[in-house]
C-alpha positions in Angstrom: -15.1 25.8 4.3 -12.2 27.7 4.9 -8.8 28.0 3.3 -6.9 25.7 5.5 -9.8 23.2 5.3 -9.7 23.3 1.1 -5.7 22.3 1.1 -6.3 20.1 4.1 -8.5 18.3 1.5 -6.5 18.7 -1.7 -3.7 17.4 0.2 -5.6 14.3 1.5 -6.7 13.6 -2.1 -3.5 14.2 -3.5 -1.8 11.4 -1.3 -5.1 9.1 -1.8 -4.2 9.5 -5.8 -0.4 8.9 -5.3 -1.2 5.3 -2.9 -3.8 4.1 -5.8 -1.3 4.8 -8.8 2.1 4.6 -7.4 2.4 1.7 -4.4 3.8 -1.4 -5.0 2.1 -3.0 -2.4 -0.8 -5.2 -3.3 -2.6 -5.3 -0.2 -1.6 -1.9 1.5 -1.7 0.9 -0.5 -0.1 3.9 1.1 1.1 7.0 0.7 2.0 10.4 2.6 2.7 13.7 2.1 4.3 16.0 3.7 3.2 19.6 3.7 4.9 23.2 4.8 3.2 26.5 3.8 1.0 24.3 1.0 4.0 23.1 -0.6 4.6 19.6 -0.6 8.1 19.2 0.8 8.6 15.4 0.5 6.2 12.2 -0.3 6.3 8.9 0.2 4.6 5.5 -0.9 4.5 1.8 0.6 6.7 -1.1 -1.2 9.6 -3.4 -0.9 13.1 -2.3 -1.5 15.0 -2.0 -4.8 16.0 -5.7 -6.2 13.7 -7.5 -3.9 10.3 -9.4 -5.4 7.3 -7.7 -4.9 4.0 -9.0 -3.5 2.7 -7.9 -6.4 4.8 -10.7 -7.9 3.8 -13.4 -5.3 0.0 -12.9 -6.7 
């Protein structure tokens, strides 16, 4: 494998982790991340807004 592969992979996991610990989303789990240079440079998970009830909530 090379080097690009390897963080292509890490960073594919990485986002995997964040969706199945972080979203607030009980039937979508998501998450993304954004990579320059292999540094993360911003991330970002499924949910409702602040304030609002979750679906999590609803179940």
């Amino acid at each position: 494998m090379d080097k690009q592969h390897l963080w292509d992979e890490t960073w594919l996991q990485f986002a995997d982790m964040m969706a199945i610990r972080h979203s607030k989303c009980a039937s979508k789990s998501v998450a993304c991340v954004i990579v320059k240079d292999e540094k993360p440079i911003s991330i970002g998970l499924n949910g409702t807004p602040p304030g609002t009830r979750t679906a999590m909530k609803s179940f």
